[in-house]
C-alpha positions as a printed Julia matrix, in Angstrom:
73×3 Matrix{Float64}:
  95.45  -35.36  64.97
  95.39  -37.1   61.42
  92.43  -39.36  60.7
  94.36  -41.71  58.95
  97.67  -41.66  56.63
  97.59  -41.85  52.46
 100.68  -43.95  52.03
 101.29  -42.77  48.17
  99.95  -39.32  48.07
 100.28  -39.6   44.65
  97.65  -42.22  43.33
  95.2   -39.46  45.03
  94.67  -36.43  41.74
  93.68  -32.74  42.11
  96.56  -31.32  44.44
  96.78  -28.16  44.78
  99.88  -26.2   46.16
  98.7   -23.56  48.98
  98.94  -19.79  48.11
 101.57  -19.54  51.25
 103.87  -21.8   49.64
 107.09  -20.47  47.37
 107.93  -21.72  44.03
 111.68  -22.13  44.85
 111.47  -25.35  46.17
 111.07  -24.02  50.07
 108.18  -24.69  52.09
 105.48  -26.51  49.69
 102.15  -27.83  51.26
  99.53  -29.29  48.99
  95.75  -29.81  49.61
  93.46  -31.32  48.09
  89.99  -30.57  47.89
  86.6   -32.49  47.28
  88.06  -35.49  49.42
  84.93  -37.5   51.16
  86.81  -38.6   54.32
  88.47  -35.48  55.11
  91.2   -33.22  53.91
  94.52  -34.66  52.65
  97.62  -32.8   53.38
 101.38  -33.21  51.77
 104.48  -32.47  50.72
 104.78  -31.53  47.34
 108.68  -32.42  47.13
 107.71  -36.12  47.78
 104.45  -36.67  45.66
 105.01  -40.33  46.51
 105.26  -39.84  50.12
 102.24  -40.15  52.41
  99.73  -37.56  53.02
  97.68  -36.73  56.61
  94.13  -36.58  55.95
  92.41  -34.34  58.54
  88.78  -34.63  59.61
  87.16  -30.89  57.71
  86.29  -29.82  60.93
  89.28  -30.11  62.88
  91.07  -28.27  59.31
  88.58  -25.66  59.49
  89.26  -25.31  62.94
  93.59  -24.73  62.56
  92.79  -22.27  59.38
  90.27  -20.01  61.49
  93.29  -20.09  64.51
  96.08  -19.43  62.12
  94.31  -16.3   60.44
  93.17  -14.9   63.8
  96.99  -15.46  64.9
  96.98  -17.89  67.83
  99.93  -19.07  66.45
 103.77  -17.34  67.27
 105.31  -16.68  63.74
């Protein structure tokens, strides 16, 4: 569960598109690093749209599940 909600993803700087994503306009998450309260999540086709910002842990936590595949493709 989100900690809280950026309302304009885009006054936030240093996205960074995730190595999963396509550049043809498909599926495009963006992260952003170095963020004190947690790590900020969006879509990169609406940079002005709001972003979830996840506690690290709980982040940490969903990456370490989806690479040892507890997740149905």
């Amino acid at each position: 569960m989100p900690e809280h909600i950026s309302r304009d993803a885009a006054a936030l700087s240093g996205w960074r598109k995730s190595s999963y994503s396509n550049n043809e306009g498909g599926s495009c998450v963006e992260i952003l690093d170095g963020y004190p309260s947690g790590v900020p999540i969006r879509d990169s086709k609406t940079p002005h749209g709001p972003a979830l910002v996840f506690p690290a842990d709980s982040w940490s936590s969903f990456l370490a599940a989806l690479k040892d595949g507890n997740f149905p493709t």
